[in-house]
C-alpha positions in Angstrom: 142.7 239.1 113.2 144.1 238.7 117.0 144.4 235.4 118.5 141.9 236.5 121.3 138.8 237.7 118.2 139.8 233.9 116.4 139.1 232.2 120.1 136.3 234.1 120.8 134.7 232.9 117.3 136.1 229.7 116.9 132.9 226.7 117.2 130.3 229.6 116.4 128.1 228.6 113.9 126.3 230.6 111.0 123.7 230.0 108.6 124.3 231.6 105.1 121.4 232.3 103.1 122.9 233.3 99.2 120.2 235.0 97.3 120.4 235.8 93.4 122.0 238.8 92.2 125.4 239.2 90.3 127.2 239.7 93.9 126.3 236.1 94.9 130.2 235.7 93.9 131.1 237.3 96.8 129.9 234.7 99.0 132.4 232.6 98.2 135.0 234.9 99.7 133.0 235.4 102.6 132.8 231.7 103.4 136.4 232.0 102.9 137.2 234.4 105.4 134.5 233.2 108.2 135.9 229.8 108.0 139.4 231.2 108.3 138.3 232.7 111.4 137.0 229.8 113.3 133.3 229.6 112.0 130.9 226.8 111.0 129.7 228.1 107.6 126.5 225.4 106.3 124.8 227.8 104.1 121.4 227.8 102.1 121.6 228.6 98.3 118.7 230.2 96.6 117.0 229.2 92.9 118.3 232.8 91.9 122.1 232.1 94.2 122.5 228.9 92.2 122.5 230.9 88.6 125.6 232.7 89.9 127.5 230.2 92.0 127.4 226.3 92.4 126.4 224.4 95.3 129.4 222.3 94.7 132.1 225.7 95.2 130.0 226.7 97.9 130.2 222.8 99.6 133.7 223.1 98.9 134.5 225.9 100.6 131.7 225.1 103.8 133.1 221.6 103.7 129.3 221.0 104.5 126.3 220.0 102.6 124.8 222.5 100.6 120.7 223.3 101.4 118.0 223.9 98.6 115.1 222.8 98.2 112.5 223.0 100.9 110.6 219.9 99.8 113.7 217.3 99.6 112.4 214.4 101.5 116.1 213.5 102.0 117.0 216.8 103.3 113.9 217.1 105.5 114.7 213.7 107.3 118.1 214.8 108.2 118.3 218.2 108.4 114.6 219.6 108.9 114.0 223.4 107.9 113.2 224.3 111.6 116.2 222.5 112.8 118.5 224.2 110.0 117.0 227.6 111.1 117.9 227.3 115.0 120.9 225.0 114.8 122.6 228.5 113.8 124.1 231.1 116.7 123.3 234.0 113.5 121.8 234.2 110.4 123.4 235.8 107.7 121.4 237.0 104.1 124.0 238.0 101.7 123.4 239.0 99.3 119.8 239.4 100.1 117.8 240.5 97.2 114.6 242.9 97.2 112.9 239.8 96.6 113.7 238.3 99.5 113.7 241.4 101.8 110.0 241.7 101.0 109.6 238.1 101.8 111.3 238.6 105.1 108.8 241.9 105.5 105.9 240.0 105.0 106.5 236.9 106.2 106.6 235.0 103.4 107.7 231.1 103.4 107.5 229.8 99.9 110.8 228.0 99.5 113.7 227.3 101.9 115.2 229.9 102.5 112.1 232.1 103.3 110.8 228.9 105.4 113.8 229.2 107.1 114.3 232.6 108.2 110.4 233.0 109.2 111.0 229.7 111.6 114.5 231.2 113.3 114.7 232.7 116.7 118.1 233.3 116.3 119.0 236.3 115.4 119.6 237.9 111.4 122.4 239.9 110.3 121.6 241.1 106.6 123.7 242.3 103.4 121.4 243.6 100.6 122.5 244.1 97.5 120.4 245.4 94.5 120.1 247.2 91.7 120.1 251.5 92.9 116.3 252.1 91.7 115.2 249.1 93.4 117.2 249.9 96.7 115.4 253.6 96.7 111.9 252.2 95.9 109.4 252.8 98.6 108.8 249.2 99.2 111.9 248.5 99.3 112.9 251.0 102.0 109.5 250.1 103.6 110.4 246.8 104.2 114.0 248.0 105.4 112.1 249.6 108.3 110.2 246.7 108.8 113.0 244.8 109.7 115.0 247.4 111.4 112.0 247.6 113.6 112.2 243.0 114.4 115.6 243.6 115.3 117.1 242.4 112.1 120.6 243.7 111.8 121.6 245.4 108.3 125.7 246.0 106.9 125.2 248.1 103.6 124.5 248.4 100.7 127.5 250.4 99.7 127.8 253.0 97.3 129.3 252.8 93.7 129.4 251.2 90.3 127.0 248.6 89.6 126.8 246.1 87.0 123.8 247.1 85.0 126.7 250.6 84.7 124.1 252.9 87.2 126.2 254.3 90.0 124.7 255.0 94.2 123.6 252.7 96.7 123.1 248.8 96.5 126.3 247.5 96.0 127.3 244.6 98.5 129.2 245.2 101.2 132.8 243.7 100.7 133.0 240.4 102.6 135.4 242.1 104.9 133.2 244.3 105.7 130.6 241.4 106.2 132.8 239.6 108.0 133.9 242.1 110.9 129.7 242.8 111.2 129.8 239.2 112.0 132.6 239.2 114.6 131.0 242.4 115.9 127.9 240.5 116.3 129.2 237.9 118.6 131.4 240.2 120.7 128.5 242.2 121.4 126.1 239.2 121.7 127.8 236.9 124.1 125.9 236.2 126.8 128.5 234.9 128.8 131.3 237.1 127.8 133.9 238.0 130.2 132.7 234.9 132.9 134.5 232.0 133.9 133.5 228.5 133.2 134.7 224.9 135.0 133.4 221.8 133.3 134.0 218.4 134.4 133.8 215.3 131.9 134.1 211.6 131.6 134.8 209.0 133.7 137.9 208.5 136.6 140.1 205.4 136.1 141.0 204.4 139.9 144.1 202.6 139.0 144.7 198.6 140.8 148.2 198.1 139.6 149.8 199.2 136.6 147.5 197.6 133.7 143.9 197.3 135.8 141.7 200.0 137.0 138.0 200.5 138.2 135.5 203.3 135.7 132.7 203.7 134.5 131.0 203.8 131.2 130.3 207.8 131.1 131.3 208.7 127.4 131.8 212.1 128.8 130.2 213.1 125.5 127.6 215.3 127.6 130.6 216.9 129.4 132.2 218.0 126.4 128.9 219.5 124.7 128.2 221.4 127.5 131.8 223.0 127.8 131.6 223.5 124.0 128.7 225.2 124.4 129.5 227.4 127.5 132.6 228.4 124.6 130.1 229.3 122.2 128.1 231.4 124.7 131.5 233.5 125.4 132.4 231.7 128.5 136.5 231.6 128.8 136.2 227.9 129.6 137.8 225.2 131.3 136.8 221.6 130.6 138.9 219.2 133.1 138.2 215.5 131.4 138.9 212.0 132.2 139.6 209.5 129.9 137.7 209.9 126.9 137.4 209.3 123.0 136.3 212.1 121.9 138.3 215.3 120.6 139.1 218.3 122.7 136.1 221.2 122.2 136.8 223.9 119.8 137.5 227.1 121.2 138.4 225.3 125.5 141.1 224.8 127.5 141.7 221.6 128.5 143.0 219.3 131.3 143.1 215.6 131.0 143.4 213.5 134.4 142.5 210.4 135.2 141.8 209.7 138.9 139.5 211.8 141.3 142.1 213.2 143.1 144.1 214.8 139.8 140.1 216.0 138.9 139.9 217.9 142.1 143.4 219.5 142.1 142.9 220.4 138.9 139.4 222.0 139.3 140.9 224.0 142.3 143.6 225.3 139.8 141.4 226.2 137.7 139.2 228.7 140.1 138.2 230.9 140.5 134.9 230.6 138.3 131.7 232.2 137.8 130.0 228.9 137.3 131.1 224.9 137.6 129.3 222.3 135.9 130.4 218.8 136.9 128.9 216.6 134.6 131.8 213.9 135.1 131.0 210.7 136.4 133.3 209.8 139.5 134.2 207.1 140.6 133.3 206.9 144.7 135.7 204.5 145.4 139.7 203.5 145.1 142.0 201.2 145.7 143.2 201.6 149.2 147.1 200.9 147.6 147.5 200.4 144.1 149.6 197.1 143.2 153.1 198.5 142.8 153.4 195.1 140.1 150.5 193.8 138.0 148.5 191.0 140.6 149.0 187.6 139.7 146.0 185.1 139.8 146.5 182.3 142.4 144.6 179.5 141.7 141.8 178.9 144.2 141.9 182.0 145.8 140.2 185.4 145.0 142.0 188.6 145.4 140.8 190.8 148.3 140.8 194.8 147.9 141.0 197.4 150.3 138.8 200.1 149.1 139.1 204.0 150.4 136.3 206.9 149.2 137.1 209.2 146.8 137.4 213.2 147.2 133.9 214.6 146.3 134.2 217.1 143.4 130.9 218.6 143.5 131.3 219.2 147.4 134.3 220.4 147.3 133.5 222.9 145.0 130.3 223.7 146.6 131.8 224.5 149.6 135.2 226.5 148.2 133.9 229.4 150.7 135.6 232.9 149.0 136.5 230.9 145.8 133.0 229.1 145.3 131.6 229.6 142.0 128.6 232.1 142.0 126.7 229.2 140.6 127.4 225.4 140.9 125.7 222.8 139.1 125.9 218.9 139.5 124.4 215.6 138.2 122.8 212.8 139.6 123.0 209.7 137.6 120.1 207.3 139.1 118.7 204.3 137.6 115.7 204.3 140.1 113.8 207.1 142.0 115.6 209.7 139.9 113.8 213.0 141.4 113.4 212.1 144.7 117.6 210.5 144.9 118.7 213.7 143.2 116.6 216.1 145.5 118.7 214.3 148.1 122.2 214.3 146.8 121.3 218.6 145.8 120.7 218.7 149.8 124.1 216.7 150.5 126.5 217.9 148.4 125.6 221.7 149.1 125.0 222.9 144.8 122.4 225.0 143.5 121.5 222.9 140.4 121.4 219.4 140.2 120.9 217.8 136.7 119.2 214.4 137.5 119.0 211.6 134.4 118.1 208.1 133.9 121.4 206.2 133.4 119.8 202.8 133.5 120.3 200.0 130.6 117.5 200.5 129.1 117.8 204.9 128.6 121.0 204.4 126.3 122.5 207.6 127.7 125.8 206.4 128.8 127.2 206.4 125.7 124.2 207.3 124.1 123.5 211.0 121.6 120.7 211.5 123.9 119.8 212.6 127.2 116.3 213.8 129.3 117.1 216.2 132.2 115.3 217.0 135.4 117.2 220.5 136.3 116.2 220.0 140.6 117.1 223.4 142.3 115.4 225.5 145.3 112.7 226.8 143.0 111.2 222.8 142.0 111.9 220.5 139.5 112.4 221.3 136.1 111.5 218.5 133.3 113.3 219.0 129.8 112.2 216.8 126.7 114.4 213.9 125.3 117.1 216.0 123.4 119.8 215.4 121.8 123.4 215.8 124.3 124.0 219.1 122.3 120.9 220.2 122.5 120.8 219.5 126.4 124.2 221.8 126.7 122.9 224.6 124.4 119.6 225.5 127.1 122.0 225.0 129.4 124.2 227.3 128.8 121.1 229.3 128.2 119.7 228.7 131.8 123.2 229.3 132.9 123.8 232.6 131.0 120.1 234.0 132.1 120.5 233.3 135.9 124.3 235.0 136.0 122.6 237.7 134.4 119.8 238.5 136.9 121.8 237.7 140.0 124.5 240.9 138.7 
């Protein structure tokens, strides 16, 4: 598989439903190969999967917990069905039995993995795999159109021996086979592909002298979600990032700076883009002259510091005339007054979105896993739920993939 495929797919993320049948084996290999690829495998394991493979090979090979049983209180309080279900960019059945075809058909939710698929919006890519008599029944082929009909997306059966010795259609498709449906899928799928994405993250250090600086306390955790997820949505993506601890995203090209100045020139390298997001936090201010040795304290006297402004990344980019992104998008960290200071600084610094959040003490964003958004544009104010940072960068992207769309 080319370099370019293993970029495109690397921090997707697929659900694997394994469904009994004598070709659960073959699961494994396709976990194999998906993970090979770039791919988050966490997969969901049948009562019928588990009499042909193990959750532990399967765990092994997903280096993920394995899912089960639809009334696990442990399970439910971490990992919810409906959250397991839309966590997922695809949802794969394979082997997917008549048995659960029909419950897919009906609408069925009886254990897990039927739960699961009927609460997914995201989309479901199927393998079935059966016996020939039962793959030619009526029901069977009735439900098949069903499906087909939903928008659920089928790869096999193939034809060929079986193991109860009949010979014709049913067989599982090889997990190759399986595998290049699935990187089909999200070369198709990609909302964003073939656009440009900027992404600013973290905080600036504004150096004093050598060892002191002036930040922040930005995490730049949201920063990094958002450009992960701007990756995921097919977005060739550039995340620019001050100092941080947190790992480069899958799948991104990144640039680490450290002062506003070395954020700007690096954001105008990186254009020309179809969208920016600058979700950094920046510091306004510098050091006039940074200390060419480290200041010594004199006792009885303060030092004094000559401060200077910072460029303004969000302005500059919003007014880049030819090389202005089609659609730039900004946040407004407030601790008071948070719609009515971010309507302002949308007005001032000339972007089309403007992501306003509560940064006080008290909201435990900076730093923080979660995050409530205001999205202020032309149209109004938009108010999002308290969501987890991923979450936040995920309808994101969303909004950001929908609006490209219906401005082409």
């Amino acid at each position: 598989m080319g370099l370019a495929v293993i970029f495109m797919l690397h921090g997707k993320r697929v659900l694997l439903i394994i469904s009994g049948g004598i070709a659960a084996y073959k699961s494994l290999e396709l976990i194999r190969r998906l993970r090979k690829n770039g791919l988050a495998v966490r997969c969901i394991l049948t009562r019928g999967g588990a009499q042909f493979v193990t959750p532990l090979s399967v765990s092994a090979l997903t280096e993920d917990k394995v899912y089960t049983d639809l009334f696990s209180l442990t399970d439910e309080a971490e990992m919810g069905h409906i959250r397991l279900s839309r966590e997922a960019d695809l949802v794969v059945v394979a082997p997917a039995s008549a048995d659960i075809l029909a419950k897919m058909a009906r609408g069925l939710a009886d254990d897990l993995a039927s739960t699961a698929l009927l609460a997914t919006d995201k989309p479901v890519l199927v393998a079935p795999a059966m016996n020939v008599r039962m793959w030619q029944h009526a029901a069977t082929q009735a439900n098949l159109t069903t499906l087909l009909e939903r928008g659920v997306r089928f790869v096999g059966p193939d034809e060929g021996d079986m193991a109860c010795g009949e010979f014709g259609p049913g067989r599982l498709a090889e997990p190759d086979e399986i595998a290049d449906a699935i990187t089909a899928y999200f070369g198709d799928a990609s909302p964003l592909a073939g656009r440009r994405a900027l992404v600013t993250s973290g905080p600036t250090h504004e150096p004093i002298d050598p060892v002191r600086y002036i930040a922040n306390r930005s995490s730049g955790r949201q920063g990094h979600a958002i450009a992960a997820a701007l990756a995921r949505h097919g977005a060739a993506t550039t995340l620019v990032s001050g100092p941080t601890n947190l790992p480069d995203p899958a799948g991104v090209d990144v640039v680490h700076i450290e002062t506003a100045q070395q954020m700007l020139d690096a954001c105008q390298a990186a254009l020309p883009a179809d969208v920016a997001v600058c979700a950094a936090a920046v510091a306004d201010w510098r050091v006039a002259e940074m200390a060419a040795e480290k200041m010594k304290k004199t006792k009885g006297k303060l030092p004094s510091l000559d401060m200077a402004a910072n460029p303004d990344v969000l302005a500059a980019l919003s007014a880049a005339g030819n090389a202005r992104p089609q659609l730039v998008i900004g946040f407004a960290a407030e601790t008071e007054n948070i719609i009515a200071n971010a309507e302002t600084k949308r007005a001032s610094k000339g972007c089309d979105w403007l992501l306003a959040n509560d940064v006080s003490p008290d909201s435990g964003t900076f730093g923080g896993a979660d995050n409530t958004i205001h999205l202020v544009s032309a149209d109004g104010v938009e108010d999002w739920p308290r969501m987890s940072k991923e979450d936040v960068a995920d309808r994101l992207a969303d909004r950001i993939a929908a609006a490209l769309e219906n401005a082409a």
